[in-house]
C-alpha positions as CSV (number, residue, x, y, z in Angstrom):
1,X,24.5,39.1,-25.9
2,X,21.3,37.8,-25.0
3,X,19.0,36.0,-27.2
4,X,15.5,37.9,-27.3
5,X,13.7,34.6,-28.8
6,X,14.5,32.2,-25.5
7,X,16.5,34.9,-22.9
8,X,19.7,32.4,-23.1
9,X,22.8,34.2,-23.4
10,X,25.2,33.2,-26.1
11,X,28.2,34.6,-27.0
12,X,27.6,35.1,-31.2
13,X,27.3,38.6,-33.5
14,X,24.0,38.4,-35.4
15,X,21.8,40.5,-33.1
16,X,18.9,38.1,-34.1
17,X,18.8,33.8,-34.8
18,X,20.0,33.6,-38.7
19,X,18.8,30.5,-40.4
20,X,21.7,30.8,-42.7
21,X,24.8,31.2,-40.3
22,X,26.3,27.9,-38.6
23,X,26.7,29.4,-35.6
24,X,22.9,29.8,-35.3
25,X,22.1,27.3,-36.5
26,X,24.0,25.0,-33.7
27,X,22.3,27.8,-31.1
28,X,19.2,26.5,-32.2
29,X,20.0,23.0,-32.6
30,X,20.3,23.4,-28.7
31,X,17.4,25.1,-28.5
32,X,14.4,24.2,-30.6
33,X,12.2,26.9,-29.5
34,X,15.0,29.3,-30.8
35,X,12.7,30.7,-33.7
36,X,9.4,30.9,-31.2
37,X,8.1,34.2,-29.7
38,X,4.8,34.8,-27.6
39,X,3.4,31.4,-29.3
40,X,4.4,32.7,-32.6
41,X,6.2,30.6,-35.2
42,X,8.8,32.4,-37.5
43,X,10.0,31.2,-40.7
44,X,11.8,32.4,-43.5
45,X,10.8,33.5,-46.5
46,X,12.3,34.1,-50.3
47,X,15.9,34.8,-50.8
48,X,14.6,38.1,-51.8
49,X,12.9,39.0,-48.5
50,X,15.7,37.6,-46.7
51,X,18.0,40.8,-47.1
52,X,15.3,43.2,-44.9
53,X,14.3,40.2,-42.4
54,X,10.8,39.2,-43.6
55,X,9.9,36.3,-41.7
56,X,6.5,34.2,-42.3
57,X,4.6,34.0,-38.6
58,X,1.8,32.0,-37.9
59,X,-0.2,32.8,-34.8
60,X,-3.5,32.0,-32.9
61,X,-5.8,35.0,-34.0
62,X,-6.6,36.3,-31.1
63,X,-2.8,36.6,-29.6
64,X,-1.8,38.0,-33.2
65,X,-4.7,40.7,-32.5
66,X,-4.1,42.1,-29.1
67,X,-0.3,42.0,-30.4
68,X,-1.0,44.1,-33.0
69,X,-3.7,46.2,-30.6
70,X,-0.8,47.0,-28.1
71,X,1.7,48.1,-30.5
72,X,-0.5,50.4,-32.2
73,X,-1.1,52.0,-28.7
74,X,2.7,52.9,-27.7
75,X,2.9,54.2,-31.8
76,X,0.1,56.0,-31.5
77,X,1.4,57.5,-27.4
78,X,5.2,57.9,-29.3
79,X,3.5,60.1,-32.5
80,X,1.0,61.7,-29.6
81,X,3.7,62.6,-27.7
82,X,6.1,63.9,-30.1
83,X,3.2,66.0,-31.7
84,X,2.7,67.7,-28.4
85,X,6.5,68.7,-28.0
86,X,6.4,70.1,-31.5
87,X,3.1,71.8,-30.9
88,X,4.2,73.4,-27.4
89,X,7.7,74.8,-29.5
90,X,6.6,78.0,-31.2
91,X,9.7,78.1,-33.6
92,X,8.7,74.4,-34.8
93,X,4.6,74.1,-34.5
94,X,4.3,75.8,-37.9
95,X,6.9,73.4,-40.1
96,X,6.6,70.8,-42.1
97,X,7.5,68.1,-39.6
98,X,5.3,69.3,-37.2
99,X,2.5,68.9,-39.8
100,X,4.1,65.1,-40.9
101,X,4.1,63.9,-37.3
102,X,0.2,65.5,-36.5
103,X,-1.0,63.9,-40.1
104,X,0.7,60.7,-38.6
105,X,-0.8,60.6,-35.1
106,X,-3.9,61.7,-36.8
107,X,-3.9,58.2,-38.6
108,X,-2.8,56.1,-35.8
109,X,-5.4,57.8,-33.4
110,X,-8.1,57.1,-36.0
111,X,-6.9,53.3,-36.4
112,X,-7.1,53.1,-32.7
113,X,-10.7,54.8,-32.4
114,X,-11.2,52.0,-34.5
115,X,-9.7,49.2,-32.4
116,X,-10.1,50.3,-29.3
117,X,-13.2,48.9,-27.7
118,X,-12.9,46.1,-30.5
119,X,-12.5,42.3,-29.1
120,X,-11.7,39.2,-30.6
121,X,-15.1,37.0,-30.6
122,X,-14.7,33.5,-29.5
123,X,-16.1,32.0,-32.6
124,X,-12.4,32.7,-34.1
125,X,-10.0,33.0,-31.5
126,X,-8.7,29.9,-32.0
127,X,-8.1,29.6,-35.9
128,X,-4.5,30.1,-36.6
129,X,-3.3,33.2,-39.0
130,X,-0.4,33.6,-41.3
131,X,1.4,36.6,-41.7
132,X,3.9,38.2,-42.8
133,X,6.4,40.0,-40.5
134,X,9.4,42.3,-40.7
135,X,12.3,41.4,-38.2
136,X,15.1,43.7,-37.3
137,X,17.3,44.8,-35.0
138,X,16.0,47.8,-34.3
139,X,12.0,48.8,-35.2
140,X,11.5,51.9,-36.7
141,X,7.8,53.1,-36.8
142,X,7.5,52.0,-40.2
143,X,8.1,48.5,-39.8
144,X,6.2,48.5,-36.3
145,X,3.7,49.7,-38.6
146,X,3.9,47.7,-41.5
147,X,3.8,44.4,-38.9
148,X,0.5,45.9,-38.1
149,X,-1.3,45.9,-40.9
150,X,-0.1,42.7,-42.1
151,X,-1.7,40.7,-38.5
152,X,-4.6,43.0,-39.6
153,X,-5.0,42.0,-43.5
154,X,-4.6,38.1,-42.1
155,X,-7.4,38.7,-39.3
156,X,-9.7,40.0,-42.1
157,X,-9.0,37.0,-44.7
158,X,-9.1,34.8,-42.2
159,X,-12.5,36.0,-41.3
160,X,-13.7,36.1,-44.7
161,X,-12.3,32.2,-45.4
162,X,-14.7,31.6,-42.2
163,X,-18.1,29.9,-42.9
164,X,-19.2,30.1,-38.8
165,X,-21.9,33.4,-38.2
166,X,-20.2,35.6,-40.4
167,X,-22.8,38.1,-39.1
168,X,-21.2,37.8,-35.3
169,X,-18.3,38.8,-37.3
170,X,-18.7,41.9,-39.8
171,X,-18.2,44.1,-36.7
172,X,-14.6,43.1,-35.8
173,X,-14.3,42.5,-39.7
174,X,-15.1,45.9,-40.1
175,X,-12.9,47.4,-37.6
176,X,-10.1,45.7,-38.7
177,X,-10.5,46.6,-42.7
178,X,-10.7,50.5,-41.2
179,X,-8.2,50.3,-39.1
180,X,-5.7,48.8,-41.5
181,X,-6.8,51.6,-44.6
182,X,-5.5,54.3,-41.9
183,X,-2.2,52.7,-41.3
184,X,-1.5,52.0,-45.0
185,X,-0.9,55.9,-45.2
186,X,0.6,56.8,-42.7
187,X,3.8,58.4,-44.0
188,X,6.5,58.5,-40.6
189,X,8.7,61.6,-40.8
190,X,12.1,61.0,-39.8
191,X,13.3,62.2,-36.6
192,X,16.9,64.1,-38.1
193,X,15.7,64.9,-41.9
């Protein structure tokens, strides 16, 4: 298996590093940047998160944005494209997952219309951001979602702790409080129900 955090291939059955299992825990004794990603810096969190994967990240704000920019642009292509399928089927245009799945692009398209020309001003690229962030083996659009809004809530309190031009700001502050509101309902239909 191959280790997605460092691209070292070990020979071990959790499908991610596990803080609590020994044999991960010798992985990463080998490897200290075993629990580092794209500059980010994973931690666990309470016992209680622990059973769906909730890690604590900390990344620079600007690397944390364009993250969270570029995943909501393949969710919003993966919705966009799925919508057009079910639109282009006669027999499934009219049902009620064909109306889930436009509702859904509908909010992701919006969130990007909001993001889209949107970049991170210098004044706060650098100030580190604390998030949390759902790991699992495989990402369903929920959690991809979810991870979203949470690098967005952390961009905008991060702003708002900010005493440096907070006029500069309110733009990208702005566009990151709408953006988040129109991925906190989207509701993801499931692809067999």
């Amino acid at each position: 298996m191959i280790n997605n955090y460092c691209g070292e291939v070990y020979d071990h059955k959790c499908p991610t590093p596990n803080l609590d299992c020994k044999d991960c825990s010798e992985f990463k004794s080998k490897h200290p940047d075993v629990l580092k990603e794209s500059n980010k810096t994973l931690t666990r969190t309470s016992k209680r998160q622990r059973k769906w994967g909730t890690f604590t990240a900390r990344q620079g704000l600007k690397l944390a944005f364009e993250d969270a920019k570029g995943e909501l642009s393949c969710l919003k292509d993966e919705m966009e494209t799925w919508n057009d399928n079910l639109q282009d089927n006669e027999g499934l245009s009219q049902t009620n997952k064909a109306q889930m799945v436009s509702d859904a692009f509908d909010s992701l398209d919006e969130a990007w219309q909001e993001l889209e020309d949107a970049e991170t001003p210098e004044s706060i690229a650098h100030i580190l951001i604390q998030f949390n962030e759902i790991k699992k083996e495989r990402y369903p659009r929920w959690v991809r979602c979810s991870n979203i809004v949470s690098i967005l809530n952390a961009i905008v309190e991060a702003i708002k702790a900010d005493s440096t031009d907070k006029e500069g700001l309110e733009e990208f502050k702005s566009a990151c409080e709408n953006a988040s509101s129109s991925l906190e309902c989207v509701d993801f239909p499931s692809m067999f129900g």
